[in-house]
C-alpha positions in Angstrom: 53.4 -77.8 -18.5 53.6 -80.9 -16.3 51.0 -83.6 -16.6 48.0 -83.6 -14.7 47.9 -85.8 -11.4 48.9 -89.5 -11.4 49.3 -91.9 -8.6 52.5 -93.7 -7.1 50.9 -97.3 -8.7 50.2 -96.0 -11.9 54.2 -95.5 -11.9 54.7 -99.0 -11.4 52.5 -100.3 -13.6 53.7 -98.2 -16.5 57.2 -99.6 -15.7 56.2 -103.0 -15.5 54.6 -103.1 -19.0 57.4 -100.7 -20.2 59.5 -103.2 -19.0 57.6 -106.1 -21.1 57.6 -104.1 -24.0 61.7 -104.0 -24.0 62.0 -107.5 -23.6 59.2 -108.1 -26.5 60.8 -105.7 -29.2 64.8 -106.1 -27.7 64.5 -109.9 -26.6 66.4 -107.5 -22.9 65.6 -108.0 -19.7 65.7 -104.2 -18.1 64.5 -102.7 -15.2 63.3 -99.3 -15.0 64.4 -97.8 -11.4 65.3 -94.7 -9.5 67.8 -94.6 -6.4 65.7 -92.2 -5.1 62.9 -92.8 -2.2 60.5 -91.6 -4.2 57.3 -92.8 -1.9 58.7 -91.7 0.8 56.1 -89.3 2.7 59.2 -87.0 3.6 60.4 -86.8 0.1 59.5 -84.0 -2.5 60.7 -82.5 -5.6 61.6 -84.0 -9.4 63.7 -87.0 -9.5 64.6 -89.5 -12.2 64.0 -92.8 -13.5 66.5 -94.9 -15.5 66.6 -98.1 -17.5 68.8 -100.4 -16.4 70.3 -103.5 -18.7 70.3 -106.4 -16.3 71.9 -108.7 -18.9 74.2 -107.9 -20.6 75.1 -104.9 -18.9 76.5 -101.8 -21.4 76.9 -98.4 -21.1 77.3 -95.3 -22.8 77.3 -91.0 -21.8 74.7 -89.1 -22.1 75.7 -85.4 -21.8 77.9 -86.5 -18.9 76.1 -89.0 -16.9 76.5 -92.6 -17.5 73.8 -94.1 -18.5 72.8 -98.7 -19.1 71.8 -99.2 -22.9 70.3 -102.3 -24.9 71.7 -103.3 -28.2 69.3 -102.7 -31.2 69.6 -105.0 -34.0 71.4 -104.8 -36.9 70.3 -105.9 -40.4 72.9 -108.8 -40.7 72.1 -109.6 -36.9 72.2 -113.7 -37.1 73.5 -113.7 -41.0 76.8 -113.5 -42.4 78.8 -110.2 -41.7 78.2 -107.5 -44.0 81.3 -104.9 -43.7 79.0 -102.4 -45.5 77.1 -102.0 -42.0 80.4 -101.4 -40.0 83.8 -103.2 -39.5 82.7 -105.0 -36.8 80.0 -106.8 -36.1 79.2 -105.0 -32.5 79.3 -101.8 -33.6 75.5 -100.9 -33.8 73.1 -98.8 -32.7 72.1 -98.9 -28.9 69.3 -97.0 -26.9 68.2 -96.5 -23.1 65.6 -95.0 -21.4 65.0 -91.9 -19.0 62.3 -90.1 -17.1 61.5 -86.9 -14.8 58.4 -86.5 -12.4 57.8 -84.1 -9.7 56.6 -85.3 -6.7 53.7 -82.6 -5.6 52.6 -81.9 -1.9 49.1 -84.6 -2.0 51.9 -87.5 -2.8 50.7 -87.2 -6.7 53.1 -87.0 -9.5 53.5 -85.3 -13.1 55.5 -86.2 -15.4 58.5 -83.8 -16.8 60.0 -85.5 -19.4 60.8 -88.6 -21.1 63.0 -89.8 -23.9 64.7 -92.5 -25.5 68.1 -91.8 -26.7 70.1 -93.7 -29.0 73.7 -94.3 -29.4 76.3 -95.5 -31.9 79.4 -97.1 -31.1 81.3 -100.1 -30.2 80.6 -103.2 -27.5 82.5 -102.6 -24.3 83.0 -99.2 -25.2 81.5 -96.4 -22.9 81.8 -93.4 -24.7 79.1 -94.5 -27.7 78.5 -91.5 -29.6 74.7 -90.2 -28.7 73.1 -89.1 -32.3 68.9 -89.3 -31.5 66.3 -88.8 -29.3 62.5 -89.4 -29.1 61.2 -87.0 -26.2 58.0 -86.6 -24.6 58.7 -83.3 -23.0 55.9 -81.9 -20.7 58.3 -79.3 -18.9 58.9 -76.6 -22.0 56.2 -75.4 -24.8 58.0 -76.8 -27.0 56.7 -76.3 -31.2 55.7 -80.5 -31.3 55.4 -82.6 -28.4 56.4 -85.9 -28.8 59.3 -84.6 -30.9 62.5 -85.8 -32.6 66.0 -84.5 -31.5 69.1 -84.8 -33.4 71.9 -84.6 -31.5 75.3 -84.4 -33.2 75.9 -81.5 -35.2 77.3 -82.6 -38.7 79.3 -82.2 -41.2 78.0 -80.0 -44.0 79.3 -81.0 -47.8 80.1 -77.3 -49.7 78.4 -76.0 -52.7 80.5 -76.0 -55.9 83.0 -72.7 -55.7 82.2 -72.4 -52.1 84.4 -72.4 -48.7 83.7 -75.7 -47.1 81.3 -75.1 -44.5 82.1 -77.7 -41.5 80.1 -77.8 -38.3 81.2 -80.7 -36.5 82.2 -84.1 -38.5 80.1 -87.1 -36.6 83.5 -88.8 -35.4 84.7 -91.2 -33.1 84.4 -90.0 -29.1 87.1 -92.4 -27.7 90.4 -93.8 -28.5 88.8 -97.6 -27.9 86.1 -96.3 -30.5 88.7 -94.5 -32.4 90.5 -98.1 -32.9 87.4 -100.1 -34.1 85.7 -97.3 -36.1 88.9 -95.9 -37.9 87.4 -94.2 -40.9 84.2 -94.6 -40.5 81.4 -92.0 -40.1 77.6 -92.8 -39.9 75.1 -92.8 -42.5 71.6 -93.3 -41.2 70.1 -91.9 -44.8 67.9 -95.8 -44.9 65.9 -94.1 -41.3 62.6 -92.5 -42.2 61.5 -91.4 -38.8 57.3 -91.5 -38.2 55.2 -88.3 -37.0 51.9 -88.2 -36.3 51.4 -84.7 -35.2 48.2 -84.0 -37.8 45.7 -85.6 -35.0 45.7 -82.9 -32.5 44.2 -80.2 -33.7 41.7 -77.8 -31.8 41.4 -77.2 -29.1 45.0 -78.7 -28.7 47.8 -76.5 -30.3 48.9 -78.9 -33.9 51.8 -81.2 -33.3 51.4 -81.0 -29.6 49.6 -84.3 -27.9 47.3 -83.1 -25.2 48.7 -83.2 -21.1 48.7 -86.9 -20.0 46.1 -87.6 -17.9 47.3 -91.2 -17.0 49.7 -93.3 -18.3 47.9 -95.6 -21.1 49.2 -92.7 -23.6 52.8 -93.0 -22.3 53.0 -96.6 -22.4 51.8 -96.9 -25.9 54.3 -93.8 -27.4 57.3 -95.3 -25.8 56.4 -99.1 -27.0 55.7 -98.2 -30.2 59.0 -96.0 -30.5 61.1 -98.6 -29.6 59.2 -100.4 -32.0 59.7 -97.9 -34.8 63.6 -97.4 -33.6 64.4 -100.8 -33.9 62.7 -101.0 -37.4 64.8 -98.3 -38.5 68.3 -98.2 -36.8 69.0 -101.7 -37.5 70.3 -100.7 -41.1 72.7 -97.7 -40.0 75.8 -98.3 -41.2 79.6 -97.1 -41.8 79.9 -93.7 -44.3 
């Protein structure tokens, strides 16, 4: 179910400290924005919010719209190359931002959805390969809200004396990727990726956070994500 009520400058302050929180954990200046006219008095209806990378800019797909992403660090960030954690030294994890509200007839909002997604791939290259998401999905009853999404399907090693059994081997999605990745798959076995679904209880259904009410909650999920993402992406590496 959407989120309860919340008003046009609660918006903007959640995307100014959003906004801090990028460039605190990231060292990015970003902007979180809309081309909609979303306070308009003759607008209503869902619309999105984006991040957008004001330096450097990058980009990447997701499921078919372009989208700005910030680098996340990498273990050897600073350091001496290690091959181990990819051929080149720019091909890392990445992640951006996105939100839905709806826009309701008394000019309050409710929020929809919001996720980060992360990427792997190349510098320069706009078709990174999208492999997680961290989603605050108010739209669907979904089993546990926040939740974890893994996007790719993968690439299933057979049992002794069976058929190989292959879904989808994680894989390059562009020629420019193709060139710098050649060979290489991704191994993100170092990620262990935090829950914290045993404090909602009754009356709230387990694994589900209760309806936002304001923003505070939002704010501190999608800081301390990032937090927790760039923690634990920095040490994905080559297979």
């Amino acid at each position: 179910m959407p989120t309860a009520k919340i008003r046009a400058g609660e918006i903007d302050g959640f995307h100014a400290e959003l906004e801090k929180g990028v460039k605190a954990v990231l060292g990015a200046r970003v902007k979180i924005r809309t081309n909609i006219s979303w306070t308009s008095s003759n607008f209503r209806g869902d619309f999105p919010f984006e991040l957008w990378s004001t330096h450097p800019v990058e980009f990447a797909l997701s499921r078919g719209r372009k989208v700005s992403v910030v680098a996340l660090p990498r273990s050897d960030d600073g350091q001496n190359h290690r091959p181990d954690l990819g051929t080149s030294p720019s091909l890392r994890a990445w992640v951006t931002w996105h939100e839905e509200w709806r826009k309701n007839p008394d000019d309050s909002f409710s929020l929809l959805t919001a996720a980060w997604t992360v990427f792997w791939g190349i510098q320069g290259d706009g078709n990174k390969m999208q492999v997680l998401r961290a989603e605050w999905d108010q739209k669907n009853d979904v089993p546990a809200n926040p939740h974890w999404h893994v996007d790719p399907t993968l690439q299933v090693s057979p049992l002794p004396g069976e058929p190989p059994l292959i879904l989808q081997a994680l894989k390059p999605v562009s020629p420019s990727a193709g060139a710098a990745m050649a060979g290489e798959g991704l191994t993100i076995d170092r990620s262990h990726l935090g829950m914290g679904g045993w404090e909602h209880q009754s009356p709230n259904p387990s694994w589900r956070h209760p309806s936002l009410h304001n923003t505070e909650p939002l704010c501190l999920w999608a800081v301390r994500t990032l937090e927790h993402l760039s923690s634990q992406c920095k040490d994905w590496r080559s297979a």
